[in-house]
DONU-847511 format. One record per residue: residue number from 1; residue in one letter; x negated, y, z of N, C-alpha, C in turn. Coordinates in Angstrom, 3 decimals. Each point is the difference from the previous one (the first is absolute). Example, Ala and Ser with C-alpha at 12.3 -4.5 7.8 and 13.67 -1.06 7.14 Angstrom:
2
SITE num residu      nc1      nc2      nc3     cac1     cac2     cac3      cc1      cc2      cc3
SITE   1      a  -13.190   -5.690    7.800    0.890    1.190    0.000   -0.900    1.200    0.000
SITE   2      s    0.350    1.050   -0.720   -0.820    1.190    0.060    0.770    1.090    0.730
END
This chain:
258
SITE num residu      nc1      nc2      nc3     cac1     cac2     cac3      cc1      cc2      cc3
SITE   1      x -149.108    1.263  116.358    0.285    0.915    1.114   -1.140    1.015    0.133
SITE   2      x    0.601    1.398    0.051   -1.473    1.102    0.388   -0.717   -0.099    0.841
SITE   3      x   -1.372   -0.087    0.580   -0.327    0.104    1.123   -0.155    1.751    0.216
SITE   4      x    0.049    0.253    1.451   -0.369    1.359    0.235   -1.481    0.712   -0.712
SITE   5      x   -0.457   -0.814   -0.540   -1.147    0.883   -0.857    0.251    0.312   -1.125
SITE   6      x    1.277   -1.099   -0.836    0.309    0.280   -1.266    0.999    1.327    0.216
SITE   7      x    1.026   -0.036    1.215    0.876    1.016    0.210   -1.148    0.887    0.021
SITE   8      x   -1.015    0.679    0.994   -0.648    0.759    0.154   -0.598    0.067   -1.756
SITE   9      x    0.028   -0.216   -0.645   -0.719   -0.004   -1.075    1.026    0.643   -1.019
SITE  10      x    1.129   -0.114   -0.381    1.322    0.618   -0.403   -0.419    1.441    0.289
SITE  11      x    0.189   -0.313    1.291    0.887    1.518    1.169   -1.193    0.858   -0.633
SITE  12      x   -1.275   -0.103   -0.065   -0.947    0.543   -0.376    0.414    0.522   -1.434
SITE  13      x   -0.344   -0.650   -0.936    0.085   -0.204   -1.453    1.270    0.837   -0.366
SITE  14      x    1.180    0.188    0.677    0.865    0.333   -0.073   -0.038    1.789    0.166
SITE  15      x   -0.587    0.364    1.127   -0.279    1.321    0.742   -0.897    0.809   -0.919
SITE  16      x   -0.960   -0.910   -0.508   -1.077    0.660   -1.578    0.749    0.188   -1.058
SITE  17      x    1.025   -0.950   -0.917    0.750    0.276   -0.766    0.848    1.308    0.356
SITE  18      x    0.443    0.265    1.192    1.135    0.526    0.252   -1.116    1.772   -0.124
SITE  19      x   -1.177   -0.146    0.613   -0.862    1.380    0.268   -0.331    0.330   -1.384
SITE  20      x   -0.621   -0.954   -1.262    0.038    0.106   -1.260    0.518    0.442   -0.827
SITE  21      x    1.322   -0.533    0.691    1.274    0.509   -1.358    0.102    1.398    0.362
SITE  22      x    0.057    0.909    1.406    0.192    1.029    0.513   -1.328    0.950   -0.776
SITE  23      x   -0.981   -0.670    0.223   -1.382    0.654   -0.327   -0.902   -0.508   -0.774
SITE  24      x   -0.172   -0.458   -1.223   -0.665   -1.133   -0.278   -1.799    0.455   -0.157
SITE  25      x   -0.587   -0.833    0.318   -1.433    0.520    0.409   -1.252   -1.762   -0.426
SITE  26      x   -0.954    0.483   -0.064   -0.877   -1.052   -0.587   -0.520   -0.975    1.151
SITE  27      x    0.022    0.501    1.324   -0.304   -0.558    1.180    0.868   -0.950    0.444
SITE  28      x    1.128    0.636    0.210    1.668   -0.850    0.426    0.121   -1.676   -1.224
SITE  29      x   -0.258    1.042   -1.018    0.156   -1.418   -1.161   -0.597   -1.296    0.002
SITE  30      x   -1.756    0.595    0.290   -1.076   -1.084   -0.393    0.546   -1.080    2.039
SITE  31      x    0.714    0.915    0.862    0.155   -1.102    1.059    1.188   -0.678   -0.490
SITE  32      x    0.720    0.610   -0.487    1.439   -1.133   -0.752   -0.520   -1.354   -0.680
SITE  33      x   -1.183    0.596   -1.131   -0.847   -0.876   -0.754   -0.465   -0.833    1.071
SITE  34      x   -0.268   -0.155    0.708   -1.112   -0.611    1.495    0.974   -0.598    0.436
SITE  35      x    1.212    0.330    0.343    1.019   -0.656    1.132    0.776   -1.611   -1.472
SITE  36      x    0.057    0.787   -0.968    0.981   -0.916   -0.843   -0.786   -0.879   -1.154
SITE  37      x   -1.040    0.065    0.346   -1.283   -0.725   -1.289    0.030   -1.741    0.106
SITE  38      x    0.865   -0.409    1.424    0.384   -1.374   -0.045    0.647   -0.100   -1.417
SITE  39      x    0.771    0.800   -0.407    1.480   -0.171   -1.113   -1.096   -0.386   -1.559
SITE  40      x   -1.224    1.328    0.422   -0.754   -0.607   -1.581   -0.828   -1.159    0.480
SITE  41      x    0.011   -0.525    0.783   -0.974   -1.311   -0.041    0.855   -1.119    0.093
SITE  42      x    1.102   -0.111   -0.050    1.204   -0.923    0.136   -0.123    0.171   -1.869
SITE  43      x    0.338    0.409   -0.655    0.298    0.477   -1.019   -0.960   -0.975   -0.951
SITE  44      x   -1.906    0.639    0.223   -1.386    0.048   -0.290    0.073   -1.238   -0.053
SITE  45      x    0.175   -0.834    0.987    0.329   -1.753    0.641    0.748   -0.679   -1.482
SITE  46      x    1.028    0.544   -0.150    0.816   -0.472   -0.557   -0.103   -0.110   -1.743
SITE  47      x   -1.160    1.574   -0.076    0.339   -0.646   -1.841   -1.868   -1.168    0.045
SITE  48      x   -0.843    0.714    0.935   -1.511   -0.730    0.401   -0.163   -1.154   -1.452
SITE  49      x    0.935   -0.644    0.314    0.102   -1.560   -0.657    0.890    0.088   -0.809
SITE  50      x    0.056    0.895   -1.229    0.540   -0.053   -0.966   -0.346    1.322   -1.071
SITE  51      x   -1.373   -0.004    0.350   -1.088    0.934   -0.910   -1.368   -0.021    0.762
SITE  52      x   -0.637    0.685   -0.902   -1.038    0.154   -0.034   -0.819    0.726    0.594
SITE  53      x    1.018    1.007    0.558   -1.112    0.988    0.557    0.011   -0.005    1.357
SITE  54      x   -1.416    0.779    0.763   -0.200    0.111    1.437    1.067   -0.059    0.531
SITE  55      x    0.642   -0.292    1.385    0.187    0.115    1.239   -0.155    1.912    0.423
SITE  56      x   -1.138    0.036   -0.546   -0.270    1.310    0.821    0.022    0.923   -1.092
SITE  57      x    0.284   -0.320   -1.263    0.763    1.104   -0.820    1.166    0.074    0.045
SITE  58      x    1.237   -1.102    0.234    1.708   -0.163    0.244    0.279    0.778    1.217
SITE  59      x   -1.334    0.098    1.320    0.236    0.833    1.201    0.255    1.148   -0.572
SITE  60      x   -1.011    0.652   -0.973    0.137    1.503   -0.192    1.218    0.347   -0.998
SITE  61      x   -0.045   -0.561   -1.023    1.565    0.059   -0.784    1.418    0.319    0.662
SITE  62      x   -0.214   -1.365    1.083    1.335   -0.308    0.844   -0.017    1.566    1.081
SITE  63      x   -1.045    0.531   -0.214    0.224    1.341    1.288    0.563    0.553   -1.054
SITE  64      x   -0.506    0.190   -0.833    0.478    1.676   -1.204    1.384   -0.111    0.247
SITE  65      x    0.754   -1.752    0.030    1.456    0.081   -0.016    0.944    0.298    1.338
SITE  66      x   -1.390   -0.569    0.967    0.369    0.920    1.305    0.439    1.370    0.236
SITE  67      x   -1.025    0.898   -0.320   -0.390    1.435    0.053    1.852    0.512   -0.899
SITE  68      x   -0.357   -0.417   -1.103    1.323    0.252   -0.752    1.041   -0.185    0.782
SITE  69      x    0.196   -0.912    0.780    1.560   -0.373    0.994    0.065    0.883    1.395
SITE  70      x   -1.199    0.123   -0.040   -0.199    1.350    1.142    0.619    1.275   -0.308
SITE  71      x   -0.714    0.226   -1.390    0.675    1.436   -0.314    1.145   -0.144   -0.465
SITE  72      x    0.948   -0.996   -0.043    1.578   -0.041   -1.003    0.941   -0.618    1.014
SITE  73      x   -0.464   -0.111    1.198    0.681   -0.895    1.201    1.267    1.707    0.445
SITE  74      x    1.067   -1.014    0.476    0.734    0.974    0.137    0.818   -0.277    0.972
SITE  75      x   -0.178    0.271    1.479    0.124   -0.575    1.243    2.034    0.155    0.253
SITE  76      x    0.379    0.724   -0.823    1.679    0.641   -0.200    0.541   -0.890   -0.387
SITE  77      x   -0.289   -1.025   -1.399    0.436   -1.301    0.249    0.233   -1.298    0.327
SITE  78      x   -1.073    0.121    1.121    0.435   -1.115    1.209   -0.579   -1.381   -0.818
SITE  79      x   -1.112    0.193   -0.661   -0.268   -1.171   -0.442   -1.610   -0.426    0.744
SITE  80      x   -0.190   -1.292    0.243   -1.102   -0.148    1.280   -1.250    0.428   -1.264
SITE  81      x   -1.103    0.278    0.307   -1.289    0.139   -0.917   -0.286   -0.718   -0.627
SITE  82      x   -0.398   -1.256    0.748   -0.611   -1.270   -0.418    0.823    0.058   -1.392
SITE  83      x    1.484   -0.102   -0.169    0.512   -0.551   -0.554   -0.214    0.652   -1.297
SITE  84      x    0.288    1.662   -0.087   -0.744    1.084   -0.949   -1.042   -0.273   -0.706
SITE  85      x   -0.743   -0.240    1.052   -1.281   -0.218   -0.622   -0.799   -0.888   -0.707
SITE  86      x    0.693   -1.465    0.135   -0.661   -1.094   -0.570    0.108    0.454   -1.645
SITE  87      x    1.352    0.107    0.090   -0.404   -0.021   -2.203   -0.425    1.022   -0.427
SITE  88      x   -0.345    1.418    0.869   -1.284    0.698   -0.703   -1.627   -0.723    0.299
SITE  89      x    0.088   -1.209    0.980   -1.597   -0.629    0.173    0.063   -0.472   -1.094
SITE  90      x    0.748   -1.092   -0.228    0.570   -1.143   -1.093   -0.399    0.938   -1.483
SITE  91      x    0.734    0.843    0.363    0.295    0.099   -2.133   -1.764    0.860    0.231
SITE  92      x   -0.525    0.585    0.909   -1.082    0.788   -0.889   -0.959   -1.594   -0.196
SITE  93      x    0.034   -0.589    0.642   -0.851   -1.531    0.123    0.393   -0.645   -1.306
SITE  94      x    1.306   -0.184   -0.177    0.241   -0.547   -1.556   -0.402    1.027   -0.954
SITE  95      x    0.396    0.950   -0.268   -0.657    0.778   -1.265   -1.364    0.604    0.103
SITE  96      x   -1.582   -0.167    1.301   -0.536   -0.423   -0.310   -0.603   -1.546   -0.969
SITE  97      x    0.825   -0.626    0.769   -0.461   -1.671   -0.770    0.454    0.149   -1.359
SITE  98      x    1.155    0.588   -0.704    0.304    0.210   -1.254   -1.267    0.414   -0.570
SITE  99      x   -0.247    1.276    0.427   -1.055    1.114   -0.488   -1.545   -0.607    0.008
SITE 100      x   -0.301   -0.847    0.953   -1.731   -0.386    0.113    0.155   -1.668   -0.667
SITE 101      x    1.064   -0.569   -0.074   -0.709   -1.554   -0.007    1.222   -0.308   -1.371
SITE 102      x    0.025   -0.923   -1.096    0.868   -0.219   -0.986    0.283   -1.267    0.940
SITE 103      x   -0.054   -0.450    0.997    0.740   -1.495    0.480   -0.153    0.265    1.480
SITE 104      x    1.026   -0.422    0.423    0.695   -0.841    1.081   -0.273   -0.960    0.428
SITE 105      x   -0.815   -0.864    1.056    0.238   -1.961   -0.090    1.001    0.325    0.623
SITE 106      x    0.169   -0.901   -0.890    1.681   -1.445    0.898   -0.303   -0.844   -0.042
SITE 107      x   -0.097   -0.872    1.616    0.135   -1.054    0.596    1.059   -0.883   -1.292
SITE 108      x   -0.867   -1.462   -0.331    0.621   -0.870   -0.582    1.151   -0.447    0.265
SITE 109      x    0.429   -0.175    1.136    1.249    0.007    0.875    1.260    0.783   -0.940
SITE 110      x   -0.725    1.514   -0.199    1.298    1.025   -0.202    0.056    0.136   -1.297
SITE 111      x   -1.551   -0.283   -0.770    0.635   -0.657   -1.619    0.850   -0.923   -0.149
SITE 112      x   -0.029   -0.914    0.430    0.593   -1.190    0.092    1.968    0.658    0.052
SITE 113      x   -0.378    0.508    1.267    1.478    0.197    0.097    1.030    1.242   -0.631
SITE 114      x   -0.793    0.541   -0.537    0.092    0.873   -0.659    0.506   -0.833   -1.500
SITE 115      x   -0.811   -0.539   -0.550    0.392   -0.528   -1.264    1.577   -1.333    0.386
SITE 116      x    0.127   -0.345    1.122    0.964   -0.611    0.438    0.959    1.027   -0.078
SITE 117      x    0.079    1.725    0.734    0.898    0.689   -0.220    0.751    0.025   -1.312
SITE 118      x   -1.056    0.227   -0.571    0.129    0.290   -2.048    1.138   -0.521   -0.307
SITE 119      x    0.207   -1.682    0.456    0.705   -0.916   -0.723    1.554    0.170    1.170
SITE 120      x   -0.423    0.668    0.676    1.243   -0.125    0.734    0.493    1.017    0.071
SITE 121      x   -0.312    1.318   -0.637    0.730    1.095   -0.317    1.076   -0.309   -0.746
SITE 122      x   -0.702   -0.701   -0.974    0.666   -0.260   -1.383    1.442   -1.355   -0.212
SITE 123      x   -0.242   -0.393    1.303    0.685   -0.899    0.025    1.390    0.264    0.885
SITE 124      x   -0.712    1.121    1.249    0.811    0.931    0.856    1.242    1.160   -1.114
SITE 125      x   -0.466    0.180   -1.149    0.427    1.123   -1.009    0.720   -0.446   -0.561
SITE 126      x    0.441   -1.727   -0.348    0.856   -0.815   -0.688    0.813   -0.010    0.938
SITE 127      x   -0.223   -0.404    0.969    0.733   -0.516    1.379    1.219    1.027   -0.012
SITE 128      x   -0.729    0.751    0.707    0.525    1.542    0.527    0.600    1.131   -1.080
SITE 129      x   -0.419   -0.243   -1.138    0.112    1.303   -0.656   -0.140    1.079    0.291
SITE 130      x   -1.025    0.474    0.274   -0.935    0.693    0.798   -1.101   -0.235   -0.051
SITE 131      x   -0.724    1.213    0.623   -1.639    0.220    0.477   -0.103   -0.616    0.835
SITE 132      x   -0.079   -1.129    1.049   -0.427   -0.304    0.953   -0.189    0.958    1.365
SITE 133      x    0.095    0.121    1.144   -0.930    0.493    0.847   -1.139   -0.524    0.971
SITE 134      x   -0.900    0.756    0.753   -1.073   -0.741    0.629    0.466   -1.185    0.467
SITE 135      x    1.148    0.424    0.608   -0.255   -0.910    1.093    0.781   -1.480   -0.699
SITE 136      x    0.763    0.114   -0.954    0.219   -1.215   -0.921   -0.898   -0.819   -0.496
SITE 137      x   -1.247    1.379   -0.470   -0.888   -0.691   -1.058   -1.085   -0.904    1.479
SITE 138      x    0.097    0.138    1.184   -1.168    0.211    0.799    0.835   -1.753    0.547
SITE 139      x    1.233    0.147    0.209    0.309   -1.430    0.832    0.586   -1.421   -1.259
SITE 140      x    0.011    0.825   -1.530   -0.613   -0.960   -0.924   -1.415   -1.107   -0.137
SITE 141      x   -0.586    1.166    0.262   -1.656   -0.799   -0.064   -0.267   -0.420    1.753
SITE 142      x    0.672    0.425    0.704    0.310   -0.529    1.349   -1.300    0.458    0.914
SITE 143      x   -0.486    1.389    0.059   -0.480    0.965    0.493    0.415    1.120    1.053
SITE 144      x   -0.349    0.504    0.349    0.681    1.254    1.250    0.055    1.486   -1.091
SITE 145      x    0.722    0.256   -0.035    0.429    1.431   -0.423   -1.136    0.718    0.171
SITE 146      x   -0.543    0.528    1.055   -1.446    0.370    0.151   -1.080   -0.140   -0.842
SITE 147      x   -0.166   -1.476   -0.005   -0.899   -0.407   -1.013   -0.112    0.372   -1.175
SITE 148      x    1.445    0.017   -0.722   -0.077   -0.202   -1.364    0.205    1.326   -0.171
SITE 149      x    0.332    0.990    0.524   -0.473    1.578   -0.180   -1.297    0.489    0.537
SITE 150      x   -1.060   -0.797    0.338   -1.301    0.176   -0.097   -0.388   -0.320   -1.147
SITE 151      x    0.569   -1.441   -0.605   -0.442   -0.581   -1.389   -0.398    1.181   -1.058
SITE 152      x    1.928    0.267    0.237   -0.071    0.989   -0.770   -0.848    1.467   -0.430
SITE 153      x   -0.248    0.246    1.489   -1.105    1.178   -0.092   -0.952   -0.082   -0.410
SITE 154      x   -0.664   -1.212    0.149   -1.266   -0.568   -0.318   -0.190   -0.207   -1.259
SITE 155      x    1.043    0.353   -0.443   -0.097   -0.810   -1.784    0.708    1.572   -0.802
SITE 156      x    0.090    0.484    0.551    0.381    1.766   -0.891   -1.699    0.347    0.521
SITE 157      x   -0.136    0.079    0.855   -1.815    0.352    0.553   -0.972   -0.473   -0.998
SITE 158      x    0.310   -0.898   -1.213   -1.099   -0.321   -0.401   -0.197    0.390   -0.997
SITE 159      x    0.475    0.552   -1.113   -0.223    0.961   -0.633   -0.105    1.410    0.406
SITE 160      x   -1.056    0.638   -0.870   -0.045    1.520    0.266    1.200    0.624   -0.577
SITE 161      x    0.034    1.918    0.773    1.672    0.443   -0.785   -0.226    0.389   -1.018
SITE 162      x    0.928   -0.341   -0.632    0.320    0.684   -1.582    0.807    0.710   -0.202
SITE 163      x   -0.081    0.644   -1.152    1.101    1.081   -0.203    1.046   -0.615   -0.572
SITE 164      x   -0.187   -1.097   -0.161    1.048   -0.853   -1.078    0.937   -0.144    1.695
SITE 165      x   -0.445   -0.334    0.928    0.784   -0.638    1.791    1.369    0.695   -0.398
SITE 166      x    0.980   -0.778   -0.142    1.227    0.775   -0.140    0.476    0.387    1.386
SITE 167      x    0.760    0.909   -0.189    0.856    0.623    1.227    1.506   -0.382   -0.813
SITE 168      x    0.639    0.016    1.026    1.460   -0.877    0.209    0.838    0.935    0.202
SITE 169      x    0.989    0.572   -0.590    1.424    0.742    0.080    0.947   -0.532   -0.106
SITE 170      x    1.045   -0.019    1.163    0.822   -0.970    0.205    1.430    0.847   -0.991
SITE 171      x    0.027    1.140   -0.633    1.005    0.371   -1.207   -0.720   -0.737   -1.215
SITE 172      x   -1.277    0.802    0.165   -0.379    0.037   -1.853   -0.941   -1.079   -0.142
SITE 173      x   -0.123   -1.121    0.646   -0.800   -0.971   -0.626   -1.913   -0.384    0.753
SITE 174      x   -0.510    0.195   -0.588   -1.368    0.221    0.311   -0.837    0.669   -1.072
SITE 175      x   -1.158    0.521    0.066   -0.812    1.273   -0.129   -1.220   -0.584    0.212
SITE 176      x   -1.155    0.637   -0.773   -0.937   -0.322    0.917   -1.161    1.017    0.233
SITE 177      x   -0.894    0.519    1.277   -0.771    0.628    0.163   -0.524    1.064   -0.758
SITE 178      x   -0.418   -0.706   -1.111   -0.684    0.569   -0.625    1.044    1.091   -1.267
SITE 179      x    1.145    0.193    0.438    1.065    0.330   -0.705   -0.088    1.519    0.989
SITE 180      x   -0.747   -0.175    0.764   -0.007    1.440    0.982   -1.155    1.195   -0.724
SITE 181      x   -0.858   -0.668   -0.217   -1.198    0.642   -0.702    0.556    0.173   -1.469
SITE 182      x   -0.354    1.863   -0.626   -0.209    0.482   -0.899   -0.768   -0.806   -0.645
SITE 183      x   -1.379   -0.261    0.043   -0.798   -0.912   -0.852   -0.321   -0.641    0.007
SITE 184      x    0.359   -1.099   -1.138    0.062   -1.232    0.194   -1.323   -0.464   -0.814
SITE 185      x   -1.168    0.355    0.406   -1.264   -0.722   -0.168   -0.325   -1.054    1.012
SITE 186      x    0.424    0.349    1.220    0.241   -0.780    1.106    0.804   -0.992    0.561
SITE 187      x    0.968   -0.250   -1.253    0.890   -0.981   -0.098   -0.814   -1.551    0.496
SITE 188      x    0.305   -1.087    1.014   -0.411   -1.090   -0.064   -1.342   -0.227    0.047
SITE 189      x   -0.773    0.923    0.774   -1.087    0.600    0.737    0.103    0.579    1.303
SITE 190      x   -0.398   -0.604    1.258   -0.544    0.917    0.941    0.652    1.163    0.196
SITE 191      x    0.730    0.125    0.969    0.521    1.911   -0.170   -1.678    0.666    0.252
SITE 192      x   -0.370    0.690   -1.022   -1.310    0.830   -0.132   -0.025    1.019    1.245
SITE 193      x   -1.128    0.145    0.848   -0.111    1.219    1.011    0.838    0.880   -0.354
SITE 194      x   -0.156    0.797   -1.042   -0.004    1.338    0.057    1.976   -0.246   -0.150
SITE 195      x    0.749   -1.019   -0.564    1.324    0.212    0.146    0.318   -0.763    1.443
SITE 196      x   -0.481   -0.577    0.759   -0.142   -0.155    1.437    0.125    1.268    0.929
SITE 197      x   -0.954    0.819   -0.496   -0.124    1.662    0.671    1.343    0.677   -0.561
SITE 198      x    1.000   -0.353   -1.189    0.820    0.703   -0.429    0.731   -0.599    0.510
SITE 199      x    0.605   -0.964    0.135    1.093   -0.897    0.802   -0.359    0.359    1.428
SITE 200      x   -0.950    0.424    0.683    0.188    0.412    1.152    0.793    1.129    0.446
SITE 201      x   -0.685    0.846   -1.073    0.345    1.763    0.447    1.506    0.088   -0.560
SITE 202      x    0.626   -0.807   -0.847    1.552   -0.616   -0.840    0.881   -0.215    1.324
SITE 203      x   -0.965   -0.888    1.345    0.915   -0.147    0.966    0.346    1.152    0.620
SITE 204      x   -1.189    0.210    0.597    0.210    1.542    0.737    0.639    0.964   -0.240
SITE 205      x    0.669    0.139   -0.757    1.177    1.147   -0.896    1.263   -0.562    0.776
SITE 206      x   -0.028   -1.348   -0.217    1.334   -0.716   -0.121    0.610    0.657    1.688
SITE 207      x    1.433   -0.107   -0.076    0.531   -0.141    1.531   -0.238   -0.487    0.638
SITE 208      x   -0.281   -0.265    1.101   -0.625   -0.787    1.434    0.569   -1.195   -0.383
SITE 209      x    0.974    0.285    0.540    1.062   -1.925   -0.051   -0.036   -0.268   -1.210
SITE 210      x    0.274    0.416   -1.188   -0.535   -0.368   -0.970   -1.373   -1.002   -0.192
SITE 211      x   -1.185    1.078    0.320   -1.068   -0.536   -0.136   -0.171   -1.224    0.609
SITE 212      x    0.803   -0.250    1.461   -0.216   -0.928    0.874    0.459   -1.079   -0.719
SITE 213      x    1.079    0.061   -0.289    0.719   -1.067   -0.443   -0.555   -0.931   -1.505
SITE 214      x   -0.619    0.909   -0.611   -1.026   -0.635   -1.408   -1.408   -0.742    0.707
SITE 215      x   -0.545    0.924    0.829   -0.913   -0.361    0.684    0.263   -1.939    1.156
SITE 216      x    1.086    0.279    0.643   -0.048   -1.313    0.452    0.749   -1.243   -1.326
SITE 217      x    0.427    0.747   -1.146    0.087   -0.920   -0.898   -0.599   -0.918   -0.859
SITE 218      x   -0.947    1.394   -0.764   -0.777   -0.491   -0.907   -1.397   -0.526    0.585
SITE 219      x   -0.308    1.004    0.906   -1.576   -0.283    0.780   -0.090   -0.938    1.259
SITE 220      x    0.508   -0.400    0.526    0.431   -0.545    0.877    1.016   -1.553    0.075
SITE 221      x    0.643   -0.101   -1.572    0.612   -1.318   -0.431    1.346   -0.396    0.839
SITE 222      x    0.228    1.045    0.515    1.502   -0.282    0.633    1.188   -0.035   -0.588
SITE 223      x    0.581   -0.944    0.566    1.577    0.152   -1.143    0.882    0.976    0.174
SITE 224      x    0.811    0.243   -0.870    1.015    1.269    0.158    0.514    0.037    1.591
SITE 225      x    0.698   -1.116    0.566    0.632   -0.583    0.862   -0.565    0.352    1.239
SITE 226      x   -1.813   -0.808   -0.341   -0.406    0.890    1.372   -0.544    1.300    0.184
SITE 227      x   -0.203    0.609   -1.046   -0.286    1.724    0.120    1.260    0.365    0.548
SITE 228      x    1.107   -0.480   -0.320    1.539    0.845    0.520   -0.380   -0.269    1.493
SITE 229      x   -0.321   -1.405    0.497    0.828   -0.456    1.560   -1.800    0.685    0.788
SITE 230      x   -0.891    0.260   -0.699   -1.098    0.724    0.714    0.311    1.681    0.398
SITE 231      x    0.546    0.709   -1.452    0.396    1.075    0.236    1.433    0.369    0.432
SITE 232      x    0.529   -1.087    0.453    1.733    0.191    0.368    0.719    0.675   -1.154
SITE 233      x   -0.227   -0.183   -1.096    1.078    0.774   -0.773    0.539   -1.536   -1.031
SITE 234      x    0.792   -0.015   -0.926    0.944   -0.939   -0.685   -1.634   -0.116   -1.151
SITE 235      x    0.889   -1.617   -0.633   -1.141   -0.245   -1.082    0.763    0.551   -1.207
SITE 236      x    1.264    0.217   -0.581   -0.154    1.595   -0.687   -0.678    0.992   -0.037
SITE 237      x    0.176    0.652    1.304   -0.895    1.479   -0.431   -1.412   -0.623   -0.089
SITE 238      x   -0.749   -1.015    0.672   -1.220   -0.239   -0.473    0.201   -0.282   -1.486
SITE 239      x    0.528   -0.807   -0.715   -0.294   -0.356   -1.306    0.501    1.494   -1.002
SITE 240      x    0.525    0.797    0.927    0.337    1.973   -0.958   -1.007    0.176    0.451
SITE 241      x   -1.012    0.333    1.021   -1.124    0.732    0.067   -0.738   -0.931   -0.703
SITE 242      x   -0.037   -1.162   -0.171   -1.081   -0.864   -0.768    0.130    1.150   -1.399
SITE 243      x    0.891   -0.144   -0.838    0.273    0.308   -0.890   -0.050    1.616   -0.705
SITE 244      x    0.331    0.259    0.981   -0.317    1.557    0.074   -1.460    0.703    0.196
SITE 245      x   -0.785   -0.670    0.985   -1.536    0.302    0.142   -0.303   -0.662   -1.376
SITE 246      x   -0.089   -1.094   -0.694   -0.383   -0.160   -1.145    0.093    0.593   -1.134
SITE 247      x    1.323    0.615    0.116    0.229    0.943   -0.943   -0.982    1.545   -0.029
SITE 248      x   -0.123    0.522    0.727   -0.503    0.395    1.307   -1.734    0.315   -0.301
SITE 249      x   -0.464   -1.227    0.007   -1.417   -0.414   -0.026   -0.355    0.112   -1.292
SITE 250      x    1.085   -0.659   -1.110   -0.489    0.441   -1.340   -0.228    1.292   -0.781
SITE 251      x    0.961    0.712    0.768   -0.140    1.544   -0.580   -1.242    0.627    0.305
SITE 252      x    0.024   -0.033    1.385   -1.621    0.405    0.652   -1.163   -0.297   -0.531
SITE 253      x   -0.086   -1.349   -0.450   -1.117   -0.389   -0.626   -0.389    0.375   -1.324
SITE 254      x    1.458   -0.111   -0.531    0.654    0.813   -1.762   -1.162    1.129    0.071
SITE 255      x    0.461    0.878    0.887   -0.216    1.495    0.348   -1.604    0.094    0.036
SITE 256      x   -0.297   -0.927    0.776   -1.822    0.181    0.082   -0.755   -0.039   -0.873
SITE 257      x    0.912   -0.576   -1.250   -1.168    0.187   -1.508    0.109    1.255   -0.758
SITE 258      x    0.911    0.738    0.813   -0.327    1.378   -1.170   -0.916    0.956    0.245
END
């Protein structure tokens, strides 16, 4: 239940977004940053104990993904902030940890159950004829749905990205990353800075919703399903703009080597 300080705390937070989007300014922002910095320390809390690094380096990461949800928040579709905003805290927090640390801990617990999943995918795939889903694979090993999509995060988190990380097309199969980049010296290596700086300026071309929609995909780890029911549109046109910005992204990048 809200108390009147959390309401008062909205009503606030709400009135800055709303003056921002009208005017956006460095003052208005850094109090958004101030009013909503609970969201990166909820976040900070959460990976703490499952790497290595400071507390008070995950604070500053988890803002960058703040600041970002500030400027891409879009008060027209009626979606609350908080909610916006966590998987830009989240994903800049995970692809730091990709980028600074080659491991992840996992709690023995979620090895454990994790390698219990393994055997019960496989056994779920005979069963079913089928892929399994979470929540099959999750009340197999006799876990909360919750859980075992933390497992899961926790265990893509522990390797760094590669260009080999396939991306998933639900026509043509799967692809992978590094199939975006002209040169493939960088194949199964580190995406290198300087094609980091090219994959950036690759987005910025792209169409807004476009961009958005790759952006809460690929960077962010969301499924087709929920980029559609975040941005209200069908998981078709997300998986055509998937497909299309990729197409999209390769030319651009094509283009930057001449």
């Amino acid at each position: 239940m809200l108390t009147t300080a959390n309401c008062e705390l909205k009503s606030e937070s709400l009135q800055l977004l709303r003056t921002y989007q009208q005017s956006p300014c460095l003052h208005v922002r850094n109090q958004l940053v101030e009013l909503n910095f609970g969201l990166v320390r909820k976040e900070a809390h959460h990976w703490i104990n499952q790497c290595t690094e400071s507390y008070e380096d995950l604070l500053q990461v988890g803002s960058i993904g703040l600041i970002r949800a500030i400027e891409r928040f879009d008060m027209t579709k009626g979606h609350a902030f908080s909610s916006f905003a966590i998987p830009y805290i989240r994903g800049e927090i995970q692809h730091y940890l990709r980028d600074k640390s080659p491991s992840v801990r996992i709690p023995r617990r979620w090895q454990a159950l994790q390698r219990q999943a393994a055997l019960a995918v496989r056994d779920l795939q005979v069963t079913l004829n089928r892929q399994p889903t979470d929540l099959e694979i999750a009340t197999a090993i006799e876990i909360s749905l919750s859980e075992w999509q933390e497992i899961k995060l926790a265990c893509r988190n522990r390797a760094l990205l590669s260009l080999d990380a396939p991306i998933r097309d639900e026509e043509e199969g799967s692809s992978s990353l590094g199939e975006l980049m002209p040169d493939t010296r960088y194949r199964s290596f580190q995406l290198a800075q300087e094609d980091r700086i090219r994959l950036q300026q690759s987005l910025i071309q792209l169409e807004n919703r476009t961009r958005e929609i790759l952006e809460f995909v690929f960077l962010h780890d969301l499924t087709q399903k929920e980029t559609a029911d975040r941005l209200g549109i069908s998981a078709v046109t997300v998986s055509r703009r998937v497909k299309k910005g990729l197409e999209s992204l390769q030319k651009l990048m094509a283009g930057g080597e001449d």
